[in-house]
C-alpha positions in Angstrom: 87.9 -8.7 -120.3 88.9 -12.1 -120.8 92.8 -11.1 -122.0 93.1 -8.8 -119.2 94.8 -11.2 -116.7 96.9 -12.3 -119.6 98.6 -8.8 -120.3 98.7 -8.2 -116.6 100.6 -11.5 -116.3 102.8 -10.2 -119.5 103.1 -6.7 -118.0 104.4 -8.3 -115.1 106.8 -11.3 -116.7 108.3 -7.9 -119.0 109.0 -5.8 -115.5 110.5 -9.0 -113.6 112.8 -9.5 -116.4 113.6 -5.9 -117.1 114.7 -5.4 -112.9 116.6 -8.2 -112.8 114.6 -10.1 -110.4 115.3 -13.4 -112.4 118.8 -14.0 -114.4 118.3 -12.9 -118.4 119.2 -16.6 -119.2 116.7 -18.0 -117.6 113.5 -15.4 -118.2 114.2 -12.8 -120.9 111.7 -10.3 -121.6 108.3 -10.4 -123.6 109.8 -7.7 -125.5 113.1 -10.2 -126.4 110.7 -13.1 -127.2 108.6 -11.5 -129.1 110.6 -10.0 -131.2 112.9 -13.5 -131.8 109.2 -15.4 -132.7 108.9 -12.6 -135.5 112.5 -13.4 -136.7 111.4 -16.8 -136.5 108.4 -16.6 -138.3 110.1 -14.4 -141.1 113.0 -16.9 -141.4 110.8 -19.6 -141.9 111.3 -21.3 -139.3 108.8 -21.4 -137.2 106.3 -22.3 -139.9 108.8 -25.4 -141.0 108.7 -26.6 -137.1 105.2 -25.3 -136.5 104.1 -27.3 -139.7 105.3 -30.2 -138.8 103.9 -30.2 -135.2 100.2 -29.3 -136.8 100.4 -32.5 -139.0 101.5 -34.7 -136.6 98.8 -33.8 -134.2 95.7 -33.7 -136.4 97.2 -37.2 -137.6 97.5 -38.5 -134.1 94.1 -36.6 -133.2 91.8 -38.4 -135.8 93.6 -41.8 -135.6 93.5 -41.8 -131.7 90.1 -39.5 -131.6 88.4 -41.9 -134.0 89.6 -45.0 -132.2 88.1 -43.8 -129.1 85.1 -42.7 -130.3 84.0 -46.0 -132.0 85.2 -48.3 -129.4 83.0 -46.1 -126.3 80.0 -46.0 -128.8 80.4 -50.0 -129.2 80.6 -50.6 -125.9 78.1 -48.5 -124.5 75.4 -49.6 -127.1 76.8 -53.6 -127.1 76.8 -54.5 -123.5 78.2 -57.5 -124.2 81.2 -56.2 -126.0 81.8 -53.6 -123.5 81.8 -56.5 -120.7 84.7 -58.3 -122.6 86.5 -55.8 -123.4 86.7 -53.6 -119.8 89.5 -55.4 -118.9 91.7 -55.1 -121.2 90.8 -51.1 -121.7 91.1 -50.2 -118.0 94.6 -51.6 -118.1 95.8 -49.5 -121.1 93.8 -46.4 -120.1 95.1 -44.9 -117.2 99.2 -46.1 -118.7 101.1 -42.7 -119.7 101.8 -42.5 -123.4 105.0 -41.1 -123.1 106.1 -44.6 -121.2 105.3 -46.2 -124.6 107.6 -44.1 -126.7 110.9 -46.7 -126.1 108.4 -49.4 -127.7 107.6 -46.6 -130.7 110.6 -46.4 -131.4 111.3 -50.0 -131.7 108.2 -50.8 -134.3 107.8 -47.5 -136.1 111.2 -45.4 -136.0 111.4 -41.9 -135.3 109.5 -39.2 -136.5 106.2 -39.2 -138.0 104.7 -42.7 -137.3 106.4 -42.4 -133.6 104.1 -39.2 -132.8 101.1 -40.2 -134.2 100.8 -43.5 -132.5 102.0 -41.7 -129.0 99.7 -39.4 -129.3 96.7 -41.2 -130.8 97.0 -43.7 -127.7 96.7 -40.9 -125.4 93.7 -38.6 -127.0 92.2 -42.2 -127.5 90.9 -42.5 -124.1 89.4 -39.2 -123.3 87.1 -39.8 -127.2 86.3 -43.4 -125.8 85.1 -42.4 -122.1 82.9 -39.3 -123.6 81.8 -41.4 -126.0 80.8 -44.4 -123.6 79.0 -41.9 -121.1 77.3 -40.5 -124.5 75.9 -44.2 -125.7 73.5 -43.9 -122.9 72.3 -40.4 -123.3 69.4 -41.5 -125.3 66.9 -41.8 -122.5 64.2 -45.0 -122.2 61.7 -42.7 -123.7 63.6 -41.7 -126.7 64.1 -45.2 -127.0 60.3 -46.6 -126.0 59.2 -44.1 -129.3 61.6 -45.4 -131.7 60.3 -48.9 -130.9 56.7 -47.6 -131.5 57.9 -46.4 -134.9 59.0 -49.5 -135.7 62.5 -48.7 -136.0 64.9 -51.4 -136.1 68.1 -52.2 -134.1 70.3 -50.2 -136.8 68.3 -48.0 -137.6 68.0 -47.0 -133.5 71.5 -47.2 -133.2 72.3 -44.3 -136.0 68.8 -42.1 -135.8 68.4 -42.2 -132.2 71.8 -42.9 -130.0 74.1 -41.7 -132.3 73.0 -37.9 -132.4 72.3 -38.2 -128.8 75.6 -38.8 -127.9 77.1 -36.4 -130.1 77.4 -33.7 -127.8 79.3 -35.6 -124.8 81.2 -36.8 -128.0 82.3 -33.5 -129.3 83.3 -32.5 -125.9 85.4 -35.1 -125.5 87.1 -34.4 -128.8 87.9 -31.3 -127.7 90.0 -32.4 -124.6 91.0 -35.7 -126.7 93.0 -32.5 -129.5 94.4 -30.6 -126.1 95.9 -33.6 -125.2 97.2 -34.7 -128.6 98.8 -31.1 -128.9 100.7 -31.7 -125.8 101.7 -35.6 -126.3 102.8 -34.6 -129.8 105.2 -32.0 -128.6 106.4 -33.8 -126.1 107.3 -37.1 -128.0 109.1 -34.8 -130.1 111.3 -33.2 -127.7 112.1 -36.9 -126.9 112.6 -38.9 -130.3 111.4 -36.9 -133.1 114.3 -34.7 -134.0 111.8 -31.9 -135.6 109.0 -29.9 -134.8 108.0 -27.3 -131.9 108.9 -30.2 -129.2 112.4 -30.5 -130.5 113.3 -26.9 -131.1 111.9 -26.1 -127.9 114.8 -28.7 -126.4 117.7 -27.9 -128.7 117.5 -23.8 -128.0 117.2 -24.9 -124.2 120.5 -26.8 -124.5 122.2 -24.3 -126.5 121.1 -21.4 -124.1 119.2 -19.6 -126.3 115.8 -18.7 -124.1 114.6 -16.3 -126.1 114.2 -18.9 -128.9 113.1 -21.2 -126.4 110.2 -19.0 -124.8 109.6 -17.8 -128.7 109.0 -22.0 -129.3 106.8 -22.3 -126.7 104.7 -19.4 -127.3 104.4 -21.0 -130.6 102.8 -24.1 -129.3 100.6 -22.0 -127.4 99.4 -20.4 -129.9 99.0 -23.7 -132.0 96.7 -24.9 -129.4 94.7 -22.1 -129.0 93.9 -21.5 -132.9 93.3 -25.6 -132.9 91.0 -24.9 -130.1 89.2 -22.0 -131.3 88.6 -23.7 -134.8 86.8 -26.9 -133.0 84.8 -24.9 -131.4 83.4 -23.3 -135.1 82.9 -26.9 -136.1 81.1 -28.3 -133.3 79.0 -24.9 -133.4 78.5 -26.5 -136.7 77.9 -29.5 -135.8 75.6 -29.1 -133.4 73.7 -26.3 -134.8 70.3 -28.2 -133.8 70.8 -28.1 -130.2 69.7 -25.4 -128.0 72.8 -23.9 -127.1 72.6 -24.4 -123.5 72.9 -28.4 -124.0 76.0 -28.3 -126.2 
């Protein structure tokens, strides 16, 4: 049931195209794009583009996701750093990564280093809010009985808040790797020169929108199967939760 509104909305994209509703050059059929991503993926292409999108964006995921999550723990469990340090978050936070991109360009070229850092600053902040929210998860009782056992400070930090945050942590993972899919792709339609983001832009200049649909069905696609395999590991992951609290 669930791909049913997404072959009705192909059906539909293939008959608008086919009766000329909208101009060739600017929607081709599915039939057309489909069959230029298989040329694609048979040339080579696509996996040389696609490739190089998928590293960038793990890169810029566990740099940025990993960032985000130890600085929300910190200042959710540390008061005090949390106090001095909400200043200086809340004004980087809500800044658009792609406004950074002129200064990315300036300290670490184009290309690789340019998209991880873009995109690790933006998939930063979701990790670091889901992680703040989950520092406090571990309720006064959870936290009354570890002082009963005796547990220290440390030891309360990584036996008792840790996995009690893990959940809001995992789910903010997962929107922390939508985002770095899409930051990725775009900072390389604008300064990388390769991947999914820049093929996407050069067939779009040279008129070519089946190749250009063909690319961004691609990413699509990337996102989804990036998607789809976080989900298996934080099944994984959180295999000792009932699975109406993950």
């Amino acid at each position: 049931m669930g791909y049913l509104l997404l072959l009705a909305l192909l059906l539909l994209w293939e008959a608008t195209a086919r009766g000329g509703v909208v101009r060739p050059d600017l929607l081709p059929p599915v039939s057309g794009v489909v069959a230029e991503l298989w040329r694609l993926t048979v040339s080579g292409e696509l996996w040389r583009q696609g490739g190089a999108t998928l590293w960038r964006t793990l890169a810029g995921f566990a740099f940025g996701g990993g960032v985000g999550v130890l600085l929300g723990f910190c200042c959710g469990v540390f008061p005090e750093f949390g106090r001095a340090s909400r200043t200086t978050v809340e004004f980087l936070r809500p800044m658009p990564s792609v406004a950074l991109i002129p200064i990315g360009i300036l300290f670490l070229g184009l290309g690789f280093g340019l998209c991880v850092g873009i995109a690790g600053f933006a998939c930063c902040w979701p990790a670091y809010v889901a992680a703040l929210a989950g520092a406090s998860a571990a309720g006064p009782e959870l936290l009354a009985t570890a002082r009963v056992y005796g547990l220290s400070r440390r030891e309360t930090i990584l036996l008792v808040r840790a996995p009690a945050a893990l959940p809001q942590v995992m789910a903010g993972l997962r929107v922390a790797l939508a985002v770095a899919v899409a930051v990725t792709v775009t900072t390389e339609m604008a300064a990388a020169g390769s991947g999914l983001g820049s093929f996407i832009l050069e067939s779009s200049l040279a008129r070519r929108p089946d190749a250009m649909y063909a690319g961004i069905v691609a990413v699509g696609l990337l996102g989804f199967g990036l998607n789809a395999a976080f989900v298996g590991v934080r099944g994984r992951v959180l295999r000792w939760m009932p699975r109406r609290g993950r």
